[in-house]
Structure formats: structure tokens, C-alpha cells
PDB file with SEQRES, HELIX, SHEET and CRYST1 records, atoms N, CA, C and O in Angstrom:
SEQRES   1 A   71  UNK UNK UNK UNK UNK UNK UNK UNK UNK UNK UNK UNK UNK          
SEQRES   2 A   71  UNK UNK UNK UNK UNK UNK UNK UNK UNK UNK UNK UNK UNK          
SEQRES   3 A   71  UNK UNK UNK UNK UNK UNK UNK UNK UNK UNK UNK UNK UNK          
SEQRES   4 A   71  UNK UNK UNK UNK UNK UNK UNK UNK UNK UNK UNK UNK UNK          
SEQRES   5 A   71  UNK UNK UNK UNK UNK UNK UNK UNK UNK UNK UNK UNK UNK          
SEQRES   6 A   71  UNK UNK UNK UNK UNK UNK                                      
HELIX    1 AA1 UNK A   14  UNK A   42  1                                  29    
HELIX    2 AA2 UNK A   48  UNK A   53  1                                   6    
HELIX    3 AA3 UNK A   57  UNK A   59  5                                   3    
HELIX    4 AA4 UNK A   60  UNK A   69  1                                  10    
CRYST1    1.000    1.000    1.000  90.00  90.00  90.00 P 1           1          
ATOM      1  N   UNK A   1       0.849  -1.147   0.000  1.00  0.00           N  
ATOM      2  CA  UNK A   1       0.000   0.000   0.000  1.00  0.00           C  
ATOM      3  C   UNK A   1       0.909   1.228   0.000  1.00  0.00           C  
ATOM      4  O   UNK A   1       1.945   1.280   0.663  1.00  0.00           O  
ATOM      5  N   UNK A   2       0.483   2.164  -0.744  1.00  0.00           N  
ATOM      6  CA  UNK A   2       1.085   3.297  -1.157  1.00  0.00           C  
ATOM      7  C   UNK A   2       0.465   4.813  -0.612  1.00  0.00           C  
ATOM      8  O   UNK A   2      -0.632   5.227  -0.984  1.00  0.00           O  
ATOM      9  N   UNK A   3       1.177   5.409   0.140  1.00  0.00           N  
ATOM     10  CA  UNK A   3       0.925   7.258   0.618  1.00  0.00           C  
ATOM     11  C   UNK A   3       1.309   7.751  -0.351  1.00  0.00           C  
ATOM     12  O   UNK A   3       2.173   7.345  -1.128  1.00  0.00           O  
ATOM     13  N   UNK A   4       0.497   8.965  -0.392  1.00  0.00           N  
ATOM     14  CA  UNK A   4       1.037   9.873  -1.215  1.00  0.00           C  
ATOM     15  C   UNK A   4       0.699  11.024  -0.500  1.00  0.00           C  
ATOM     16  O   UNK A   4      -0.478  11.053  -0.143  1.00  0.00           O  
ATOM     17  N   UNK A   5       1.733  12.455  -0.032  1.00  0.00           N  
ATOM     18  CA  UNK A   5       1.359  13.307   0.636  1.00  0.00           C  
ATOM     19  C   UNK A   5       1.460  14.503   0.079  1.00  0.00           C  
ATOM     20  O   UNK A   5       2.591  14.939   0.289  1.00  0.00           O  
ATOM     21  N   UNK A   6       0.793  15.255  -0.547  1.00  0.00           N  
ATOM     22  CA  UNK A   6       1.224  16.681  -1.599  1.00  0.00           C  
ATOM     23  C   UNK A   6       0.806  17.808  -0.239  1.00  0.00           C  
ATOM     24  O   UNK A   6      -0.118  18.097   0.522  1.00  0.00           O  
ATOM     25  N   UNK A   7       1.915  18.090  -0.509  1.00  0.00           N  
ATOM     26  CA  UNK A   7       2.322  19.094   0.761  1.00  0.00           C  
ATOM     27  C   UNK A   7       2.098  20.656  -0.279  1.00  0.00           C  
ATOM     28  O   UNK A   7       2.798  20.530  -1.284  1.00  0.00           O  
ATOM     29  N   UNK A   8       1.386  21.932  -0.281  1.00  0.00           N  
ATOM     30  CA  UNK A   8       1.859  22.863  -1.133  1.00  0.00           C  
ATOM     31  C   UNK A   8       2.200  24.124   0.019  1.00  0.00           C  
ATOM     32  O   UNK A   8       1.154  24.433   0.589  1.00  0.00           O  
ATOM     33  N   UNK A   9       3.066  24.710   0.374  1.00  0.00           N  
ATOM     34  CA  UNK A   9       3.274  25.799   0.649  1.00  0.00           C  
ATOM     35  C   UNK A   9       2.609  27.032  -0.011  1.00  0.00           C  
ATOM     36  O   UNK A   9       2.404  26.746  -1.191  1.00  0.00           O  
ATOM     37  N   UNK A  10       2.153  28.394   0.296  1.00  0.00           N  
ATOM     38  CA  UNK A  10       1.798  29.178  -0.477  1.00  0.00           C  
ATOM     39  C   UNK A  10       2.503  30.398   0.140  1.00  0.00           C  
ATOM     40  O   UNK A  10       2.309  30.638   1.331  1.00  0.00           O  
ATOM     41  N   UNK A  11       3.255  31.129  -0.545  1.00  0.00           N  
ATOM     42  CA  UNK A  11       4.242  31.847  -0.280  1.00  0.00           C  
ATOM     43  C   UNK A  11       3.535  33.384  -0.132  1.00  0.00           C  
ATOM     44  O   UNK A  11       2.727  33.576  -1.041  1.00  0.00           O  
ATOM     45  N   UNK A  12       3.624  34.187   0.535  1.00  0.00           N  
ATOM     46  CA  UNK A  12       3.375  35.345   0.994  1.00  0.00           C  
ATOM     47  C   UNK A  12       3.922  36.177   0.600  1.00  0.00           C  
ATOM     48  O   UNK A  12       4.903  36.139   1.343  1.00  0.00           O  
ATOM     49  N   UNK A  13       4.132  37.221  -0.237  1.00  0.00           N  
ATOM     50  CA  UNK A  13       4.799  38.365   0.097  1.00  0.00           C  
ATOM     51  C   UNK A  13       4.299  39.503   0.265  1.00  0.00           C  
ATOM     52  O   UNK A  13       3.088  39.537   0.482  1.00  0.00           O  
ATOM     53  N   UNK A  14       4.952  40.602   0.225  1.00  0.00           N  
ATOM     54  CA  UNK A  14       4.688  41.610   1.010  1.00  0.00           C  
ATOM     55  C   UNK A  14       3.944  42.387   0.348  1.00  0.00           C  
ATOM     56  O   UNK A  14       3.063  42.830   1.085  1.00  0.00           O  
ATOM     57  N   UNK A  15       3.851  42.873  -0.983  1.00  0.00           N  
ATOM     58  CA  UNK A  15       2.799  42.940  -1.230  1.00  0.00           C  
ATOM     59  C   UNK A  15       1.413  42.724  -1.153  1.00  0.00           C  
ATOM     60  O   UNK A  15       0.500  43.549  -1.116  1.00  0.00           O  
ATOM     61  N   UNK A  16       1.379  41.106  -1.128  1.00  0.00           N  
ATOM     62  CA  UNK A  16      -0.194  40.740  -0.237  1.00  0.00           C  
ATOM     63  C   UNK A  16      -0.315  40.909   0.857  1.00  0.00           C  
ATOM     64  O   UNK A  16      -1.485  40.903   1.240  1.00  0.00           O  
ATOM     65  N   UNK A  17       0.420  41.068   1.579  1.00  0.00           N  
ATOM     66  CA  UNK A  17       0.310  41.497   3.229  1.00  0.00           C  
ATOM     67  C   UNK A  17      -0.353  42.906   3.398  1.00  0.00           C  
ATOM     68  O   UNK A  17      -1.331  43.327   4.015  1.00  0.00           O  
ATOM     69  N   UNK A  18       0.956  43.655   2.281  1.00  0.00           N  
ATOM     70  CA  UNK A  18       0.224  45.215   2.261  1.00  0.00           C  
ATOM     71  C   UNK A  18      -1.583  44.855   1.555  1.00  0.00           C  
ATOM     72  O   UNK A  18      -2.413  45.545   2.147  1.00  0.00           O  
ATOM     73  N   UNK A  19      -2.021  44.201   0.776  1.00  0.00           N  
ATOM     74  CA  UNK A  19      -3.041  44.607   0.485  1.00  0.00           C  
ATOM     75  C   UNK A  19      -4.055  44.124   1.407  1.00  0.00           C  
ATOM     76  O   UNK A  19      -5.180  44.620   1.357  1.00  0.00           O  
ATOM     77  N   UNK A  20      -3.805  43.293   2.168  1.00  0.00           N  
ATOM     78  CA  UNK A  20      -4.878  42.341   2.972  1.00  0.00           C  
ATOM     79  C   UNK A  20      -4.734  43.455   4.231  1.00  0.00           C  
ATOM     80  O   UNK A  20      -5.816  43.801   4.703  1.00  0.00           O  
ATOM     81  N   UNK A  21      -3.845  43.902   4.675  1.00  0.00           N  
ATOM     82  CA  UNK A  21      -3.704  44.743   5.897  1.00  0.00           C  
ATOM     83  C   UNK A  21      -4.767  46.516   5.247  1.00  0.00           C  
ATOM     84  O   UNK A  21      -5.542  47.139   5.972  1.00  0.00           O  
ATOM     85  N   UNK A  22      -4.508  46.792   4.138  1.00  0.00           N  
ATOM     86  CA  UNK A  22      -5.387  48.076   3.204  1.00  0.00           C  
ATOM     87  C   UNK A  22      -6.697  47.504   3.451  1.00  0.00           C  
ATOM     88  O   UNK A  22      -7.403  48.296   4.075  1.00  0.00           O  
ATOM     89  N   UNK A  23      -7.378  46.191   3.126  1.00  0.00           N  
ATOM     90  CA  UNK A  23      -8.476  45.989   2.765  1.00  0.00           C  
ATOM     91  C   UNK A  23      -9.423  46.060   4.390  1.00  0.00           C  
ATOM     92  O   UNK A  23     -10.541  46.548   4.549  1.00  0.00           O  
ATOM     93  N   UNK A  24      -8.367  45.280   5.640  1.00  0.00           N  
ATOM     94  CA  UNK A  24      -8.631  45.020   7.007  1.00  0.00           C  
ATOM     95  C   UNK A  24      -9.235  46.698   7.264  1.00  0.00           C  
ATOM     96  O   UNK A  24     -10.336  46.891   7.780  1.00  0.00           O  
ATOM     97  N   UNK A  25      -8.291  47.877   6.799  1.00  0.00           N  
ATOM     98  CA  UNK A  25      -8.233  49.079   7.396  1.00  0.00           C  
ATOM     99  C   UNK A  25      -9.450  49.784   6.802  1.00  0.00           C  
ATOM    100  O   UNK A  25     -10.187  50.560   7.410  1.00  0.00           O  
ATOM    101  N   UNK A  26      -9.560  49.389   5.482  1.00  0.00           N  
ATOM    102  CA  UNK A  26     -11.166  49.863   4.573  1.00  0.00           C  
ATOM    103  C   UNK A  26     -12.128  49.257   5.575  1.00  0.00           C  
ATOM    104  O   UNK A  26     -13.087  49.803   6.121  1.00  0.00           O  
ATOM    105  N   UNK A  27     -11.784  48.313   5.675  1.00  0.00           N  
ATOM    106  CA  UNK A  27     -13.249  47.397   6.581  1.00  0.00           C  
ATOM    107  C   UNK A  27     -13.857  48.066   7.590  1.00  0.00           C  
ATOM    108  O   UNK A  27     -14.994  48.521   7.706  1.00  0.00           O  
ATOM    109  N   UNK A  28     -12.432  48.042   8.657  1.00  0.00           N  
ATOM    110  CA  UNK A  28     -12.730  48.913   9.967  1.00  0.00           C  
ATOM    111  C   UNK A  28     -12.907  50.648   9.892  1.00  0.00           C  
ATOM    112  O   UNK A  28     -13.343  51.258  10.868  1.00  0.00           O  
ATOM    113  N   UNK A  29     -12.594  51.211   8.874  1.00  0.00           N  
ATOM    114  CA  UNK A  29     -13.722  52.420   8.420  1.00  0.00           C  
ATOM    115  C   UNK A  29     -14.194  52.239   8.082  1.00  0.00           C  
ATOM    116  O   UNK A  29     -14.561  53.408   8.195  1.00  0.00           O  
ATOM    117  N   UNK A  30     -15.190  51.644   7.310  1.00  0.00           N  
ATOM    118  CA  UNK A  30     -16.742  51.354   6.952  1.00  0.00           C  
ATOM    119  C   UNK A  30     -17.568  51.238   8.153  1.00  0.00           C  
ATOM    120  O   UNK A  30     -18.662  51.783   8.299  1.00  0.00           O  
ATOM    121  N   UNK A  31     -16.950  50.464   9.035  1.00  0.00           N  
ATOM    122  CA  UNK A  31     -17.784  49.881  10.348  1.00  0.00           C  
ATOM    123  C   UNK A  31     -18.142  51.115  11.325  1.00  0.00           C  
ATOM    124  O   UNK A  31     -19.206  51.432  11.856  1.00  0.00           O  
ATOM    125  N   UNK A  32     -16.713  51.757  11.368  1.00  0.00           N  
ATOM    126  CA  UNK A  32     -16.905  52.959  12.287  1.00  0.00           C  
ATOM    127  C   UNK A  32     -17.973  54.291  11.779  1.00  0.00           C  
ATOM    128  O   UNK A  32     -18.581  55.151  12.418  1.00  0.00           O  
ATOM    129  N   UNK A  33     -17.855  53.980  10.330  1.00  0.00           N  
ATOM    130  CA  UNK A  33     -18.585  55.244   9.737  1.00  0.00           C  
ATOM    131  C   UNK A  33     -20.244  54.742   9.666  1.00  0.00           C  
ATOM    132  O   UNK A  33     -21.144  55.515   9.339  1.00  0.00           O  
ATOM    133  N   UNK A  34     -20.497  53.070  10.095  1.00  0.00           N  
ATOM    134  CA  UNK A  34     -21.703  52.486  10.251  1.00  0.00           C  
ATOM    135  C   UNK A  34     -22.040  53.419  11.621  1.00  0.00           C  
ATOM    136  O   UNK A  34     -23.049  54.050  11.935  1.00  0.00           O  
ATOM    137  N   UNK A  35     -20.836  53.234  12.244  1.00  0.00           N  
ATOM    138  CA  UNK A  35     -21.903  53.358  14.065  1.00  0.00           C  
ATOM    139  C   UNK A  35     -21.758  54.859  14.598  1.00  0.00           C  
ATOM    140  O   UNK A  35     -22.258  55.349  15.610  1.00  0.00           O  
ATOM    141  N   UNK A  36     -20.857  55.509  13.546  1.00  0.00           N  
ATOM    142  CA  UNK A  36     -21.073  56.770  14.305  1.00  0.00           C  
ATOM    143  C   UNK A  36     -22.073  57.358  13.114  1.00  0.00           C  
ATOM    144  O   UNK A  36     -22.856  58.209  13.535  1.00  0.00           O  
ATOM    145  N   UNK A  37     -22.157  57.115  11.997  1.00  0.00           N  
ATOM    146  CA  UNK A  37     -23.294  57.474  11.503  1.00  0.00           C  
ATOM    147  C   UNK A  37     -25.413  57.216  12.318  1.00  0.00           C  
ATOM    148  O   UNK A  37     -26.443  57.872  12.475  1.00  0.00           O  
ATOM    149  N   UNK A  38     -24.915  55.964  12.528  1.00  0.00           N  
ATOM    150  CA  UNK A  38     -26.125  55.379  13.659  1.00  0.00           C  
ATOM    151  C   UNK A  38     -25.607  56.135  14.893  1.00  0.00           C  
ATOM    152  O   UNK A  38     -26.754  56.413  15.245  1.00  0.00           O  
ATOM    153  N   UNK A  39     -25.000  56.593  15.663  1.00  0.00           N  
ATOM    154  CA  UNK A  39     -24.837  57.140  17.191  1.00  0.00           C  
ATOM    155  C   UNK A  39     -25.527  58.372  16.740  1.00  0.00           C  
ATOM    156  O   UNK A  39     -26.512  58.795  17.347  1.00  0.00           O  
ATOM    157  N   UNK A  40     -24.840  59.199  15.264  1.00  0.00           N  
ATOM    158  CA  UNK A  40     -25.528  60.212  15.058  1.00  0.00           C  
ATOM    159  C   UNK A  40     -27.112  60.411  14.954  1.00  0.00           C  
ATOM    160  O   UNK A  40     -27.549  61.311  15.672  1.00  0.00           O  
ATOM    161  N   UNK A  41     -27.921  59.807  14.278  1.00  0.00           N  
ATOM    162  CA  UNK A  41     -29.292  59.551  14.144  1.00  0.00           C  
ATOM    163  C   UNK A  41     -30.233  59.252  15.440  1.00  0.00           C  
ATOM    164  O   UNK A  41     -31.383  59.620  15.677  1.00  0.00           O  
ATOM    165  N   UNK A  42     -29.255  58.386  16.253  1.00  0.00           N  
ATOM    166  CA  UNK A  42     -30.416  58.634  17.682  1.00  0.00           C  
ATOM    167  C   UNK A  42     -29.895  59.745  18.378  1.00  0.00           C  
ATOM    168  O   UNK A  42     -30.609  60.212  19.265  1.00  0.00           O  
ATOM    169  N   UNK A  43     -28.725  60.300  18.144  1.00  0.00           N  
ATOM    170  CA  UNK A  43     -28.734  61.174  19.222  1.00  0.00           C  
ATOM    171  C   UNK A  43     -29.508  62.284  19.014  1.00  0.00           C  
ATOM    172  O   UNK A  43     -29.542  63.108  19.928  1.00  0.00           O  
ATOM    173  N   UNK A  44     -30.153  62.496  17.992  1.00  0.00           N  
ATOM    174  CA  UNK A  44     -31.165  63.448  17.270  1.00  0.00           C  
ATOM    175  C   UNK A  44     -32.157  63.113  17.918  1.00  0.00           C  
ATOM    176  O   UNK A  44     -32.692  64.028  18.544  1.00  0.00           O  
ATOM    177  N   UNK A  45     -32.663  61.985  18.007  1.00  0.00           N  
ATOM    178  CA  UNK A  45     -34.242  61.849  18.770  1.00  0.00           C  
ATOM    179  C   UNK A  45     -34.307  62.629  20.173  1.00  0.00           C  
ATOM    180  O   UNK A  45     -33.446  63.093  20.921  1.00  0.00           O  
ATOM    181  N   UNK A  46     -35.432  62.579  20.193  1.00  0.00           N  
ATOM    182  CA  UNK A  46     -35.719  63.041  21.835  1.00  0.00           C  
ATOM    183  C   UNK A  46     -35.515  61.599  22.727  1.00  0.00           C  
ATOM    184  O   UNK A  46     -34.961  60.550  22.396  1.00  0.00           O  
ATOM    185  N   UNK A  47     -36.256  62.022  24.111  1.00  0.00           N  
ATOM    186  CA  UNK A  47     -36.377  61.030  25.217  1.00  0.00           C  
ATOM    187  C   UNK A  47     -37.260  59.871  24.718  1.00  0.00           C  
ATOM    188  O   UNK A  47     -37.029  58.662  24.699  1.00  0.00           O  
ATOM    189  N   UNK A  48     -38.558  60.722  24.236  1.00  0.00           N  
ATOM    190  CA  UNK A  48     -39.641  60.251  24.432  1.00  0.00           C  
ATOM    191  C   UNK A  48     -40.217  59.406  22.523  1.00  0.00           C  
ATOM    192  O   UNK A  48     -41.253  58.760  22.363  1.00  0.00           O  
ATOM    193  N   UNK A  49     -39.014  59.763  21.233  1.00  0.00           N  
ATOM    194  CA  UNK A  49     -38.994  58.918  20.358  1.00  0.00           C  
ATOM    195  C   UNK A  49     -37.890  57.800  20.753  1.00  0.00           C  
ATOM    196  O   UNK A  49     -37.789  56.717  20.176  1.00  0.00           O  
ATOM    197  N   UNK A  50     -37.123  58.209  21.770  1.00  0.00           N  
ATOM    198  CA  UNK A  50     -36.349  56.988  22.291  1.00  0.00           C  
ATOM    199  C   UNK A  50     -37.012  55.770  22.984  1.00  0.00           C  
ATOM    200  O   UNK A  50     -36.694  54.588  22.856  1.00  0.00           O  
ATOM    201  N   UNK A  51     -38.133  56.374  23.851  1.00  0.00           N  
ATOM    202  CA  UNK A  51     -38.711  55.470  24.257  1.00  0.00           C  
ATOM    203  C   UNK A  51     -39.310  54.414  23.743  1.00  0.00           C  
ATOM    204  O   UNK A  51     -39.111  53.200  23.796  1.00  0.00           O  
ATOM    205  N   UNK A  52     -40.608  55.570  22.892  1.00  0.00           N  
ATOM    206  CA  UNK A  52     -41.128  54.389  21.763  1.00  0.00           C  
ATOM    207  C   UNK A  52     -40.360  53.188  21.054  1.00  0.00           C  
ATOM    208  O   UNK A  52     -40.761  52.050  20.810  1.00  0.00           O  
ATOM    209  N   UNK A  53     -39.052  53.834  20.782  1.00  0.00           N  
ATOM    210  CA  UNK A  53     -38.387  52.460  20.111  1.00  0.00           C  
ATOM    211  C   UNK A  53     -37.974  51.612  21.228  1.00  0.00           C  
ATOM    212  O   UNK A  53     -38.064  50.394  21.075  1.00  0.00           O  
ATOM    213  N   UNK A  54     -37.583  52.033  22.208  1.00  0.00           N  
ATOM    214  CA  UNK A  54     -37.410  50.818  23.741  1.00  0.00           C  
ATOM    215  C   UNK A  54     -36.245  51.348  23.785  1.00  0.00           C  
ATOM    216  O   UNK A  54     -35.486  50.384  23.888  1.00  0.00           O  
ATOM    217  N   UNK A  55     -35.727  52.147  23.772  1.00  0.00           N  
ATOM    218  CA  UNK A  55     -34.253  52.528  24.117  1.00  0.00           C  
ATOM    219  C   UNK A  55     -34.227  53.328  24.905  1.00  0.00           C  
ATOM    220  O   UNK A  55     -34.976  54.303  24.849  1.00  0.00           O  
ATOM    221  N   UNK A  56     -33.202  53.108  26.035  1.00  0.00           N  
ATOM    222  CA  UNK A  56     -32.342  54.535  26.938  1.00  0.00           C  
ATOM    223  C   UNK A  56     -31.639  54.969  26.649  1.00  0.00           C  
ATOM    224  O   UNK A  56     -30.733  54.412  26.029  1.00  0.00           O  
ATOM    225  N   UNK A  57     -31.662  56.469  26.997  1.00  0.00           N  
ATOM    226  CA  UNK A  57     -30.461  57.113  25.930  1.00  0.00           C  
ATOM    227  C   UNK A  57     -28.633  56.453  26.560  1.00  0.00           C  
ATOM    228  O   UNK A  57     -27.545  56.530  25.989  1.00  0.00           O  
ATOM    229  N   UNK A  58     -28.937  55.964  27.661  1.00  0.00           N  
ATOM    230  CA  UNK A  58     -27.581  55.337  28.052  1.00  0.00           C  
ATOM    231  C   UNK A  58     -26.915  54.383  26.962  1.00  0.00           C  
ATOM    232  O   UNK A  58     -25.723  54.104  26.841  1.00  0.00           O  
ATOM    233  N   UNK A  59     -28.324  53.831  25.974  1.00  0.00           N  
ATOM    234  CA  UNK A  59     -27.929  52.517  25.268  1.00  0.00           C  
ATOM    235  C   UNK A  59     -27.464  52.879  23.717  1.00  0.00           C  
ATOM    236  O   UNK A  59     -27.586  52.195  22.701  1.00  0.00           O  
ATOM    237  N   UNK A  60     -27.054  53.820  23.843  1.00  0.00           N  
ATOM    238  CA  UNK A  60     -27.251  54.722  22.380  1.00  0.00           C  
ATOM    239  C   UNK A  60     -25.908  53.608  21.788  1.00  0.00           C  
ATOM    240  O   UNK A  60     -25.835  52.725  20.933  1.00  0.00           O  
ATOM    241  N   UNK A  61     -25.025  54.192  22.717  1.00  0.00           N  
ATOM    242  CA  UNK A  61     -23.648  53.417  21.910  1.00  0.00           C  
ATOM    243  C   UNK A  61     -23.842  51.913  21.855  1.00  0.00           C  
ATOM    244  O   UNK A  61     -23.171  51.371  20.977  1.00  0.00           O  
ATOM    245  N   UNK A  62     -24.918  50.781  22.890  1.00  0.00           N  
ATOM    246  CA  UNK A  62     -24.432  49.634  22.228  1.00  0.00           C  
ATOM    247  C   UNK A  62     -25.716  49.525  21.110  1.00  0.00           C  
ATOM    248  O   UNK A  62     -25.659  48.644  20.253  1.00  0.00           O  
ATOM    249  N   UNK A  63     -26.615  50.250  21.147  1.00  0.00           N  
ATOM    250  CA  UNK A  63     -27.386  50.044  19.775  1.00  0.00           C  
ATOM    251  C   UNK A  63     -26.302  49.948  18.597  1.00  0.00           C  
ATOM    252  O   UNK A  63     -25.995  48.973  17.911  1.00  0.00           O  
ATOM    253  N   UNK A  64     -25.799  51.316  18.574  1.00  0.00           N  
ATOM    254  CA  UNK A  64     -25.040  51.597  17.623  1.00  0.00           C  
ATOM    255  C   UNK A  64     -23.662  50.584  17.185  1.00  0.00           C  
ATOM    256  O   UNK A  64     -23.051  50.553  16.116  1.00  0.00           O  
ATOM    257  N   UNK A  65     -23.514  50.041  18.046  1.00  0.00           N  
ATOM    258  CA  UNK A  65     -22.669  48.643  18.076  1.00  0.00           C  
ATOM    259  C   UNK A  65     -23.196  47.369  17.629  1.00  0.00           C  
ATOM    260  O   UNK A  65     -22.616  46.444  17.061  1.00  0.00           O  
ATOM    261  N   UNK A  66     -24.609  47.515  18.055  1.00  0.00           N  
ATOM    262  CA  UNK A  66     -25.214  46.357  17.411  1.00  0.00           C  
ATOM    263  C   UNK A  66     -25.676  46.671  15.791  1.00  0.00           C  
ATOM    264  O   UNK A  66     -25.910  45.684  15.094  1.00  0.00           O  
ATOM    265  N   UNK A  67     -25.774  47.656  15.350  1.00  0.00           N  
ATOM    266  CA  UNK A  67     -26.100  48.289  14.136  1.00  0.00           C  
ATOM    267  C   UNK A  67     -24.844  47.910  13.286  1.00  0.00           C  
ATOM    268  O   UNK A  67     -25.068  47.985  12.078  1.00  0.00           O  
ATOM    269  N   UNK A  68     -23.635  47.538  13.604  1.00  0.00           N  
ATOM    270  CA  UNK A  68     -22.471  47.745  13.001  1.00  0.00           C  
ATOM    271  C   UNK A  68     -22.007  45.665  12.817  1.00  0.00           C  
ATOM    272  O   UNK A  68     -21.464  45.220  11.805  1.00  0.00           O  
ATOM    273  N   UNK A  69     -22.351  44.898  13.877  1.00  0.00           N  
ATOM    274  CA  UNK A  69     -22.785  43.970  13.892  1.00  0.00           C  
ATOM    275  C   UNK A  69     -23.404  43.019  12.961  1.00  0.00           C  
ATOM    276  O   UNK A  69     -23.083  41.973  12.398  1.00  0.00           O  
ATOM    277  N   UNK A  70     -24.697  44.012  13.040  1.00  0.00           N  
ATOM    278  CA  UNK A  70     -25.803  43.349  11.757  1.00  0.00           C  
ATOM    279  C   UNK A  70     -25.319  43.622  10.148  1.00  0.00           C  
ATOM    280  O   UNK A  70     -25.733  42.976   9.186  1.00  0.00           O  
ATOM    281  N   UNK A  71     -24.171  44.932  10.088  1.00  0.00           N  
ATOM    282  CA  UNK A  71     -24.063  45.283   8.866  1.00  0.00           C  
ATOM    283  C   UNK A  71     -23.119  44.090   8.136  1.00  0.00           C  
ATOM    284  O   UNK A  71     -22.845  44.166   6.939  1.00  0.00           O  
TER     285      UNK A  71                                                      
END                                                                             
């Protein structure tokens, strides 16, 4: 009986590093511009359109965290 083991290495360089580390940094501004765009929009409401939706204004930031989440 016979193994056969194909081993492939895939070689990295720095170039792809730079682009995968560019694309990581696009990502995490998109996300931030998700939740402070959303922090912005409730902080516009009052108390009492806060309420209606079930929110305290204490919860503004993890809404807005969960908004960034779902995106």
C-alpha cells in the first residue's frame, strides 16, 4: 500500500500582506462610519422617540454597536 502526501506551501509576500492589511483598514472604516453614523441619528431623537423604540439614551452606543454587527 502506497501514501502519497502533496504538501503545497503558499508563499506570501509583502505585497499581499500590504493589500490584505489596506483591505482590514477599509473594513474597519466602513464599520466605524456604520456606528457613528447610527450614534448620530439617535442622538437626534428626543427622550420620548427613544422610548417608543425601547431605548435609553444610556444605550445609544451599544445600539449603535449592534447596528455595526448586523451590517
Amino acid at each position: 500500500m502506497a501514501f502519497v502526501n502533496d504538501i503545497r506551501s503558499i508563499e506570501i509576500g509583502i505585497a499581499d500582506r500590504v493589500r490584505a492589511l489596506a483591505a482590514q483598514i477599509r473594513a474597519a472604516l466602513a464599520r466605524r462610519r456604520i456606528y457613528l453614523r447610527t450614534l448620530e441619528e439617535l442622538r437626534r431623537l428626543d427622550n420620548r422617540e427613544l422610548a417608543d423604540l425601547g431605548i435609553h439614551p444610556s444605550e445609544l452606543g451599544r445600539v449603535a454597536r449592534e447596528a455595526v454587527d448586523r451590517a
